[in-house]
C-alpha positions in Angstrom: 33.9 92.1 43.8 35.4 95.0 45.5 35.3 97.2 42.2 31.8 96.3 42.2 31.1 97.1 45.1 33.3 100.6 44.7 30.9 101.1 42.0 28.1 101.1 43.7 29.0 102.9 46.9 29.7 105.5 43.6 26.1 105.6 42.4 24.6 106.4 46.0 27.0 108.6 46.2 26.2 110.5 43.1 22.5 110.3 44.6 23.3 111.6 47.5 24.8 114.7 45.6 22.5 115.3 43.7 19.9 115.8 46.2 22.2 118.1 47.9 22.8 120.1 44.7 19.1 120.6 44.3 18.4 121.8 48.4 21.4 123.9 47.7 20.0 125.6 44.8 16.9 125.7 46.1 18.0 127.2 49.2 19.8 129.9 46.9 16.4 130.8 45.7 14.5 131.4 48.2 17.5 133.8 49.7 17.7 135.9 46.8 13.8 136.0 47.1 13.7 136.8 50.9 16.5 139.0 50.0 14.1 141.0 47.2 11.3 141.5 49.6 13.7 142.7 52.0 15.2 145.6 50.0 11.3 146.1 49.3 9.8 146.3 52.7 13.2 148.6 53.7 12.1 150.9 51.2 8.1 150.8 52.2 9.7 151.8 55.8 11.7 154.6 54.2 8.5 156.0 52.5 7.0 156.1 56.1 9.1 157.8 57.9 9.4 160.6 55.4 5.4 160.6 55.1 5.6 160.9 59.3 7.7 163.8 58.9 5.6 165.4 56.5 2.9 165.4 58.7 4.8 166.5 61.8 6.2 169.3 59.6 3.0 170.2 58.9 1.7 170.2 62.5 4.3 172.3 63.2 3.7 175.0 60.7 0.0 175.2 61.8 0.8 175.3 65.3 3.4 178.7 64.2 1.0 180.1 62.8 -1.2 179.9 65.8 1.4 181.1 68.3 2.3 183.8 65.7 -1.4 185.6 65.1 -1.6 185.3 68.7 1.9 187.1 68.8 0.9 190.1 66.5 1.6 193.2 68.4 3.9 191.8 70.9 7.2 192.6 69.3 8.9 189.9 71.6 6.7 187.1 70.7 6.8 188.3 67.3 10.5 188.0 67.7 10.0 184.7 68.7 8.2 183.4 65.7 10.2 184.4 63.4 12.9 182.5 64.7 10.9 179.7 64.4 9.5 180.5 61.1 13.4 179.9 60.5 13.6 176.6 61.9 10.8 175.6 59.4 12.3 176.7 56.4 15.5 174.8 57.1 13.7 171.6 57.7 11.3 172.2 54.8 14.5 172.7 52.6 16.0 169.4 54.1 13.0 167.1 52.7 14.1 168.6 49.2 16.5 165.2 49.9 14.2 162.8 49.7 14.4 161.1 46.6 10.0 160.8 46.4 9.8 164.9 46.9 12.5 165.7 44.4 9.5 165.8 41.8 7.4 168.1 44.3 9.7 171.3 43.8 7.1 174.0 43.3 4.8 172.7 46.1 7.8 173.1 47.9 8.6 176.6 47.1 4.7 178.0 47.4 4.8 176.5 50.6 8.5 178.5 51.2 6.9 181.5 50.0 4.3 181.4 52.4 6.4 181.0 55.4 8.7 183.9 53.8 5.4 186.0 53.3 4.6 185.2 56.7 8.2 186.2 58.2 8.5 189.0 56.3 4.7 190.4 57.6 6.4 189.8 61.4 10.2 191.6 60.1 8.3 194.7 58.5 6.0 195.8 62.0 9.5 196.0 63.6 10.4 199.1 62.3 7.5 200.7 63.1 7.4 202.7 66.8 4.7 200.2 68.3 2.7 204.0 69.5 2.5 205.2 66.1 -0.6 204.9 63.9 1.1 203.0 60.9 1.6 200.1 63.7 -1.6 199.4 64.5 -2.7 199.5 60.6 0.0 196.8 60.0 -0.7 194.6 62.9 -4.5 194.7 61.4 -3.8 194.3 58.1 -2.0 191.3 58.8 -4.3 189.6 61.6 -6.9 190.4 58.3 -4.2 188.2 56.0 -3.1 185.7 58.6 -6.1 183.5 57.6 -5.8 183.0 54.2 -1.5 181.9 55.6 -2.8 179.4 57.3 -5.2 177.7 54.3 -2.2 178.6 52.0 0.3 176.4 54.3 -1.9 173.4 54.9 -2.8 173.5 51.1 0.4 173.8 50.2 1.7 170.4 52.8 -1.7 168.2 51.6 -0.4 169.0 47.7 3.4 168.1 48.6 2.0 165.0 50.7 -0.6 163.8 48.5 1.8 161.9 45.9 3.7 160.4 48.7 1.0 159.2 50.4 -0.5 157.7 46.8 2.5 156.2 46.8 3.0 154.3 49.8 -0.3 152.9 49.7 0.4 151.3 46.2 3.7 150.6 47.4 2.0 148.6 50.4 -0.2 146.6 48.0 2.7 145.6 46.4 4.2 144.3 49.3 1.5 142.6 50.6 1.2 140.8 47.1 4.9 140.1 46.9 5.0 138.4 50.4 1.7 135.9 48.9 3.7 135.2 46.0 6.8 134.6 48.0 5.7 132.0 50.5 3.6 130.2 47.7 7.3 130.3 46.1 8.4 128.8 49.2 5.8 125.9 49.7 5.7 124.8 46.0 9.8 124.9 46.0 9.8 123.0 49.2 6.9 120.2 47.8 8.8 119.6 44.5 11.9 118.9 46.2 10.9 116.8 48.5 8.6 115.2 46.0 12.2 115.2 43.7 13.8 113.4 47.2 10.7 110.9 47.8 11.2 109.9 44.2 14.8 109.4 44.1 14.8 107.6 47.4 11.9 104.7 46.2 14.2 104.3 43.3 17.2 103.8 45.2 15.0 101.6 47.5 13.4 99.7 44.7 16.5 98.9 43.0 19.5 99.0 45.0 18.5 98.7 48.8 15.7 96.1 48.4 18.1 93.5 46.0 21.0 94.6 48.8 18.4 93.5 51.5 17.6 90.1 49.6 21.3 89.4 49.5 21.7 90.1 52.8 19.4 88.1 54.3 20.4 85.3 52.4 24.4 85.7 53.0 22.8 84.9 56.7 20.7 82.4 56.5 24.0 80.4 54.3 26.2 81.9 57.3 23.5 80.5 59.9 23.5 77.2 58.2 19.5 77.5 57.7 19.8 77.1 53.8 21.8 77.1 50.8 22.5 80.4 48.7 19.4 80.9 46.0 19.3 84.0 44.9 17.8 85.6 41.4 20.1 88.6 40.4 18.0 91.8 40.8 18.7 95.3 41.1 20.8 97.7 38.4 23.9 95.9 36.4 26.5 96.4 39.5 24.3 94.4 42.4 23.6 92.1 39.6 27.3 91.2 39.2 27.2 91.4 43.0 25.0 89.2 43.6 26.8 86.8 41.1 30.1 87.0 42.8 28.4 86.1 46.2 26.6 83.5 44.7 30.1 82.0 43.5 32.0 83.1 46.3 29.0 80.9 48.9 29.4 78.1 46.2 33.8 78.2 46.1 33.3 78.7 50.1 30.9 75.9 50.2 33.2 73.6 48.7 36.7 74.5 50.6 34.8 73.8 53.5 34.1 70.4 52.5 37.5 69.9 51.5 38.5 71.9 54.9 36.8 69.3 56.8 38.4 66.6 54.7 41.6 67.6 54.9 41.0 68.3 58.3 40.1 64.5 59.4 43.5 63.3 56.5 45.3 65.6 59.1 43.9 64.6 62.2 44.4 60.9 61.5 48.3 61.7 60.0 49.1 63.1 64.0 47.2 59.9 65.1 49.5 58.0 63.3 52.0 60.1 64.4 51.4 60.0 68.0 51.0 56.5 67.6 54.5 55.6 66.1 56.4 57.9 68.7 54.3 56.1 71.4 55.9 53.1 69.5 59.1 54.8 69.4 58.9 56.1 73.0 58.1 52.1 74.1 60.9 51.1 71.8 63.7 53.2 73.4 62.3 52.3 76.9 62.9 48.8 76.1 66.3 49.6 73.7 67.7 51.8 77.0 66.6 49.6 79.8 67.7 46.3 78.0 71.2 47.2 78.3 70.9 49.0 81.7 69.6 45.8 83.2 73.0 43.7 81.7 75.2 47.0 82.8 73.4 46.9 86.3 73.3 43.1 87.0 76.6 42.1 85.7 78.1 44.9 87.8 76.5 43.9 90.8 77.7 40.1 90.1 81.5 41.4 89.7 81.1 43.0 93.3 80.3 39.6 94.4 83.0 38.5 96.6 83.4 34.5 95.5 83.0 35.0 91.4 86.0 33.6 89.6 88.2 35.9 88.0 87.3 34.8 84.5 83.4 35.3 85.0 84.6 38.6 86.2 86.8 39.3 83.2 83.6 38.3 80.8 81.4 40.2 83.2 83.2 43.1 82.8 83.0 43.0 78.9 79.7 42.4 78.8 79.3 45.7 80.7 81.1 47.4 78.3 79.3 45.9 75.4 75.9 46.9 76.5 77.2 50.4 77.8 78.9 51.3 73.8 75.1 50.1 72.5 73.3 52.2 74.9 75.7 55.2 74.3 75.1 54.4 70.8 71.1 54.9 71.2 71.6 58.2 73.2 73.9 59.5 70.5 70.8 58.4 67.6 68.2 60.3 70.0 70.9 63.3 69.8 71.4 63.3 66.4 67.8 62.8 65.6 67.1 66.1 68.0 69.7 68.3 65.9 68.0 67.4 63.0 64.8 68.1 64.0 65.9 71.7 65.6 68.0 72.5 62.1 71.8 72.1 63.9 72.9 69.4 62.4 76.5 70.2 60.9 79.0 68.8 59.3 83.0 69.7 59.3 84.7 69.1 55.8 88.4 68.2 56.1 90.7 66.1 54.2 90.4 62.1 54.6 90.8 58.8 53.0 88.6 56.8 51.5 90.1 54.0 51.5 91.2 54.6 55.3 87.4 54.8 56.4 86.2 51.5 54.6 89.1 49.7 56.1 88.1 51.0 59.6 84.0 50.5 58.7 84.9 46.7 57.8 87.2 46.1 60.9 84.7 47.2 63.3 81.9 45.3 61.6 83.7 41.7 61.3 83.5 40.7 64.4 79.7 41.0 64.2 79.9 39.1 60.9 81.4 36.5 62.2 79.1 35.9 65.0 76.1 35.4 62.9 77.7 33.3 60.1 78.1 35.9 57.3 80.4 37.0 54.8 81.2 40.4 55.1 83.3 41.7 51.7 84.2 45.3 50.3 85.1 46.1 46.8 86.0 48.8 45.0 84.9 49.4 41.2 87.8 51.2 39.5 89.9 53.8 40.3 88.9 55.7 43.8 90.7 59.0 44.9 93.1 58.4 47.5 91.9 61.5 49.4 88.9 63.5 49.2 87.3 66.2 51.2 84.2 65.5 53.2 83.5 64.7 56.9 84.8 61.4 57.8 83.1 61.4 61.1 80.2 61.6 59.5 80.6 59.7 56.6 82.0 56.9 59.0 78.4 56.6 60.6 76.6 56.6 57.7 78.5 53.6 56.5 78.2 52.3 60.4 74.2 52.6 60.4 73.9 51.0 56.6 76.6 47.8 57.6 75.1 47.7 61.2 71.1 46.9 59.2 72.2 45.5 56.9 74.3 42.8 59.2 71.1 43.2 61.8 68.0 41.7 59.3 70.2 38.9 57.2 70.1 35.8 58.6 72.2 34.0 56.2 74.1 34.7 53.1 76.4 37.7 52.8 76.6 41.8 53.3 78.8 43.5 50.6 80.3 46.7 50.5 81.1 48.6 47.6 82.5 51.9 46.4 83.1 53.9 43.2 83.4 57.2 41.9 81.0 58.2 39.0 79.4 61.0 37.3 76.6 62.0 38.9 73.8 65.4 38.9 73.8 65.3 42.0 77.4 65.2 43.2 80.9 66.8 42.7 82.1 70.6 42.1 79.4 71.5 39.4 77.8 68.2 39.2 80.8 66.4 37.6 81.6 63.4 40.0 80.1 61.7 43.2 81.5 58.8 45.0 79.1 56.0 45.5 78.7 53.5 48.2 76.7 50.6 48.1 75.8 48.3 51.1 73.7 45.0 49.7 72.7 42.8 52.0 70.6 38.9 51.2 68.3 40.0 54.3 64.6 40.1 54.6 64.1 42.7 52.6 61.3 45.7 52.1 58.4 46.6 51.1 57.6 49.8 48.5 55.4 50.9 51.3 58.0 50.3 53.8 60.6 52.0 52.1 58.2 54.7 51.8 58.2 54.8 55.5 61.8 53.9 56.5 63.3 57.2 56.3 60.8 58.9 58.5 62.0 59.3 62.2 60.7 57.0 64.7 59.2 54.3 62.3 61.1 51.5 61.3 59.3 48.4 58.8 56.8 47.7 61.7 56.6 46.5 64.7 57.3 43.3 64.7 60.7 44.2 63.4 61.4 46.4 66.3 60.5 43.7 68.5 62.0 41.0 66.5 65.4 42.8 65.7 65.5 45.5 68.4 67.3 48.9 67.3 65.7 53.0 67.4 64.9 52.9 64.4 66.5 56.4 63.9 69.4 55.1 61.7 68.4 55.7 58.4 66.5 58.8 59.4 69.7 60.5 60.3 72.1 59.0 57.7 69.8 60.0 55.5 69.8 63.6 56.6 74.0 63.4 56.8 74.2 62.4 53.3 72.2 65.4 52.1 74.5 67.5 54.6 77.7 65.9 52.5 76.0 67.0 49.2 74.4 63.7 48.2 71.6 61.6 49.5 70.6 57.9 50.3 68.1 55.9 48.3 67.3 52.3 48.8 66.0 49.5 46.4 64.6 46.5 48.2 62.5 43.0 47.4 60.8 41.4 50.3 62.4 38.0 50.6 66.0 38.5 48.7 67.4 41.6 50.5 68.0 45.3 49.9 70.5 47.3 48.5 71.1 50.9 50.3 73.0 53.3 48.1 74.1 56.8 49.3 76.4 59.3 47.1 78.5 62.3 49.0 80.3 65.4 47.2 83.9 64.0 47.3 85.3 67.9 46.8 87.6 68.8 44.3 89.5 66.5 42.9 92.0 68.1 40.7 95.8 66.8 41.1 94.6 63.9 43.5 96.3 60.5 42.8 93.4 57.7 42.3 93.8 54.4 43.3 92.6 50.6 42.1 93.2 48.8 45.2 93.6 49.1 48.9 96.8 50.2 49.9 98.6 47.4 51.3 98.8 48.7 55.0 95.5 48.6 54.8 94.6 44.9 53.5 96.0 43.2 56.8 93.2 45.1 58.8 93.6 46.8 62.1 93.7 44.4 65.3 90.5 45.1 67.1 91.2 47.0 70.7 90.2 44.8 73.8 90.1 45.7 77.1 93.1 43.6 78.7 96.3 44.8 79.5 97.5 48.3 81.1 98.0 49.8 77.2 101.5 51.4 76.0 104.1 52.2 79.1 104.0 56.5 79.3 105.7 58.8 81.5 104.5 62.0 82.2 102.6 64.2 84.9 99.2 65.9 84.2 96.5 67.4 86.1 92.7 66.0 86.0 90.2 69.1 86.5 87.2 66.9 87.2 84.4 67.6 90.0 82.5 64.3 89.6 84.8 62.2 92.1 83.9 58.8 90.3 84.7 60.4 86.8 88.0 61.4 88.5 88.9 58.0 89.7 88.0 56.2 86.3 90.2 58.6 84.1 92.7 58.6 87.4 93.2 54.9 86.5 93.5 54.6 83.0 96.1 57.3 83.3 97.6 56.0 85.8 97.8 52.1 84.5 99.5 54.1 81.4 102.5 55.1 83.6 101.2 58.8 84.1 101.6 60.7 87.4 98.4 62.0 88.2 97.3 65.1 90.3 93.7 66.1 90.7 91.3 69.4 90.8 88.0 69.6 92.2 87.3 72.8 90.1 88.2 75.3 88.0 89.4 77.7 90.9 91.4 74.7 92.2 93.1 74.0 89.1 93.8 77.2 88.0 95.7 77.6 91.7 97.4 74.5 91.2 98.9 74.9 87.7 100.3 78.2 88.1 101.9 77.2 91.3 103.7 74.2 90.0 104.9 76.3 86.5 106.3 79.0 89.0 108.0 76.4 91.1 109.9 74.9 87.8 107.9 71.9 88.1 104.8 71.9 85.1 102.0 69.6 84.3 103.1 68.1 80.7 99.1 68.4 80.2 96.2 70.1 81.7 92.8 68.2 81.7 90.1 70.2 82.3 85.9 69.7 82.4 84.3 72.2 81.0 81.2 72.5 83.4 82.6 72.4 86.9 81.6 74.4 90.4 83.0 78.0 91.3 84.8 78.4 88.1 84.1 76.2 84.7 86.8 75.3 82.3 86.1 77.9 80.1 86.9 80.4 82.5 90.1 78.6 84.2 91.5 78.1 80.7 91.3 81.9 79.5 93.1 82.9 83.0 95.9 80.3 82.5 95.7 82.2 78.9 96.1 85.6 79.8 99.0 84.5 83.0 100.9 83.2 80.2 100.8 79.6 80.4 101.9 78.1 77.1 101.4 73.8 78.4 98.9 71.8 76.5 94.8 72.1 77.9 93.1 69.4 76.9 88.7 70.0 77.8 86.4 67.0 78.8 83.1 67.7 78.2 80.0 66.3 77.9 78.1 68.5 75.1 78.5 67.2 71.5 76.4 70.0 70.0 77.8 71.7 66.8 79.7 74.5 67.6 81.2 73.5 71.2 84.9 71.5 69.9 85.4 75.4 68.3 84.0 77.4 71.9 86.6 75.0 73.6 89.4 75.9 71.1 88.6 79.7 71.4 88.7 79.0 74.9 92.6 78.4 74.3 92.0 74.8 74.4 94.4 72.6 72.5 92.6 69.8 72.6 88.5 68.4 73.1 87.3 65.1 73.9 83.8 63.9 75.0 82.5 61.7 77.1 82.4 59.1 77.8 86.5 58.9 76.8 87.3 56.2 74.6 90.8 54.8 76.5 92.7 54.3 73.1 91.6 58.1 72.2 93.0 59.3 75.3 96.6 57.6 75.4 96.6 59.0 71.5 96.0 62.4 73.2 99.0 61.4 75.5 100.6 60.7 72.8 100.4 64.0 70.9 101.1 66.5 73.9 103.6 64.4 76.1 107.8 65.6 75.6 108.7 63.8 72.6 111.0 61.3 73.8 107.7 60.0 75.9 105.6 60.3 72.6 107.5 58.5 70.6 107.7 55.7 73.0 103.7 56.2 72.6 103.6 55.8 69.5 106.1 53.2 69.1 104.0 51.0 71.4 
């Protein structure tokens, strides 16, 4: 459409030009003939003025020849005139220039001949004595003469401006007939062009601007909504093709906007559905955060009761903690489900166990077994790699969030656990191998719909299941997202009424050199004892210092440390503890390790660590912080951290900390206990 339209913005052009070309030749014309009569009436004037000066000549000569009869016999005057008689000759001789008396020679010289007959009459009486007889004769003879000068001199100036004056008078018709001709020249040039213009403009108005018109008023009464786009092609071959392209474009624009406004309500009811489920969602994590806040907050004001027995405080107390690891567990899903959704979800590859993290994943999850009736088992299916390099943090949750459903929605039966390494597209160095885990379950079962659905964030089977079984509903959403972050991904196969089987592959690295394994390694199949919350923990000896500025942070960690067998001093800030350590390394006396919160008043734990840095301190720094974000264990190690833990501290985490960075005669006790 735009060639076509190039194309014809090229045709009023060449219209345009060629009406120019003709008013520019035209106007050539008539300055070449303007020009003519120009040079014509230039030359009319020249013949004038040399006709005027005939005339005067000859006025002149007559009235010489006056003065000079009257001048006979007075030798001065006489004198007198024949100067003059002079002067005429030289300007006599000086029309001999004009080109129309070149022709006129011998009028010329009979009228020079006079004049010198005339002079030489004055020269002769001069050498007379004016007394002597001979005088007088000669002044009468030539007063008898003078006479017949005088017709000889204006006979000879009306011969000599006779042609001349012929001339100019035929030379004046001419003109006079030229200067008709030219302005009838200059009408009839000026009514054919603008007849040629009047001609060329109704053409271009008949067909180009008139069709352009048509299809102009149409394009707005379609734009105005008035009517739809009929329009017969008129007009030369390009506004033809125009009009045809408009006519398709209207029809293609026509229908876009129906699908526009289609698309347009799909969309609009998608964010209603949308806004609906995180409305859902946002009601679900009300109830999934203040369920547990109201056990946490009313089973802690019952253990401040003065008269409660110590064993209803003792199962108070674990109750508290229950609820308080399920709503940490929720806030973590919202965080995770926020990295995703902002693109900073990592991972951090390192060397682990397989085997190691199944044994862990089924020891946490027995327990819960247990209390609803069902068999929890794990197998492995041939040989498995006895290390392999992936994130076993990560991979750990995954595992967590499949058992933790799967466990959550069967109601009897059994939840299995399985794991082996195949070959796989999707998984290994080059697509060779991917290691497999499967978590089938005898529960309730989905849906193809509502496996379309469970992945999504925010949405779990419906509603009833959320209020029913409880739980975010952010599980799958982010092991889903982990598992492609690992190299693999998480599918799920399901029948309403006989269960569901979740299955999710991860890279395992290479795996070149590394020893496989057919069964658990035996200080693995005894199982780990599950940590409880009575007793102090392992004896320890040692002195640190706690960089905290919340006071009731302080005291917890305070006591845990303390019940350990750790001597315990404590900083307010950053300022405090940087003051503190240095003094007690200068006075021989150092903290074994250096706790230290990262976001504290007056100076954070960033900053304190770097100055203990640069003063040289070489002790262990161990940060406590709050933020879990990618990116903030390394900003704590380049810091000069040695160590980073995150709240809230898990008390078998910190006395392994303890462990690590106390002397070695106290660590081994550690780790001996």
């Amino acid at each position: 459409m735009t060639q076509r339209t190039t194309r014809i913005r090229h045709y009023l052009a060449g219209i345009v030009a060629a009406c120019s070309l003709g008013g520019l030749l035209l106007a050539f014309e008539l300055a070449f003939l303007f020009q003519s009569f120009d040079l014509r009436s230039s030359a009319l004037r020249a013949r004038s003025e040399t006709l005027a000066e005939l005339a005067a000549l000859e006025r002149r000569g007559g009235e010489w020849l006056a003065r000079a009869g009257a001048a006979l016999g007075a030798r001065e005057a006489s004198r007198a005139a024949r100067d003059e008689a002079e002067d005429l000759r030289l300007a006599l001789r000086e029309l001999a220039a004009v080109p129309e008396l070149a022709s006129l020679s011998d009028e010329r010289a009979r009228l020079d001949a006079v004049l010198t007959l005339a002079l030489e009459g004055l020269e002769s009486g001069t050498a007379l004595a004016p007394e002597s007889g001979l005088y007088a004769e000669h002044v009468a003879g030539l007063r008898r003469g003078w006479p017949d000068l005088a017709v000889s001199l204006r006979a000879g100036f009306s011969r000599l401006g006779a042609p001349l004056a012929g001339a100019l008078g035929a030379q004046e018709d001419e003109l006079v007939a030229s200067r008709a001709r030219l302005w009838r020249t200059v009408v009839l040039s000026a009514l054919a062009y603008a007849g040629l213009v009047l001609l060329l403009w109704r053409f271009t108005v008949a067909r180009l601007i008139r069709p352009l018109q048509a299809l102009t008023r149409e394009a707005r009464g379609v734009h105005s909504g008035e009517r739809a786009f009929h329009l017969t092609p008129d007009g030369p071959h390009e506004v033809r093709l125009l009009t045809e392209s408009v006519a398709n474009l209207v029809t293609n624009l026509t229908g876009a906007r129906a699908n526009l406004e289609q698309k347009v309500l799909e969309r609009t009811a998608e964010l209603e559905r949308a806004n609906r489920a995180k409305n859902e969602f946002l009601a679900n994590m009300s109830h999934e955060i203040r369920t547990p806040m109201t056990a946490i907050l009313g089973y802690a004001e019952l253990c401040l009761a003065p008269d409660i027995p110590e064993t209803d405080r003792r199962r108070y107390a674990e109750i508290i903690h229950t609820n308080g690891e399920h709503l940490l567990s929720v806030i973590n899903d919202i965080l995770d489900v926020s990295k995703i959704e902002a693109g900073r979800m990592t991972v951090e590859p390192t060397v682990c166990a397989p085997f190691e993290i199944v044994s862990e994943v089924r020891a946490l999850m027995e327990v819960r077994a247990r209390e609803k009736g069902l068999e929890l088992t794990v197998e492995n299916l041939g040989a498995i790699p006895e290390v392999v390099r992936t994130d076993p943090t990560r991979l750990r949750q995954i595992l967590l969030n499949l058992l933790n459903n799967a466990l959550k929605f069967t109601e009897k039966g059994r939840v299995v656990l399985r794991f082996r390494l195949e070959a796989g597209e999707g998984g290994g160095e080059g697509g060779a191998e991917r290691l497999l885990f499967e978590v089938e379950d005898t529960g309730v079962g989905l849906t193809p719909e509502q496996i379309e659905r469970v992945f999504h964030p925010f949405v779990q089977a419906d509603t009833s299941t959320t209020r029913k079984y409880g739980g975010s509903g952010l599980g799958l959403t982010i092991s889903k997202t982990l598992a492609g972050l690992l190299g693999g991904d998480l599918v799920c196969t399901s029948e309403p009424g006989r269960g569901s089987t979740f299955r999710v592959w991860i890279d395992p690295g290479p795996l070149e050199g590394v020893q496989r394994l057919e069964e658990f390694p035996r200080r693995l199949l005894a199982g780990r004892p599950l940590r409880t919350l009575a007793g102090p923990g392992p004896a320890l000896q040692g002195r640190v210092l706690l960089a905290e500025d919340v006071a009731v942070n302080r005291r917890l960690i305070s006591t845990i440390l303390l019940r350990a067998g750790i001597r315990v001093e404590e900083a307010e800030n950053g300022e405090v503890a940087l003051t503190k350590t240095l003094a007690a390394r200068d006075a021989g006396r150092p903290y074994d390790i250096v706790f230290m919160d990262i976001q504290m008043p007056v100076m954070d734990g960033y900053e304190a660590t770097r100055r203990l840095r640069q003063a040289g301190y070489l002790r262990p720094v161990v940060a406590l912080t709050s933020h879990s974000m990618a990116g903030e264990r390394q900003r704590c190690l380049d810091a000069g951290c040695d160590e980073y833990m995150t709240k809230p501290l898990d008390r078998l985490v910190l006395l392994q900390v303890l462990g690590r960075f106390l002397p070695r005669d106290e660590a081994e006790e550690h780790l001996a206990a």
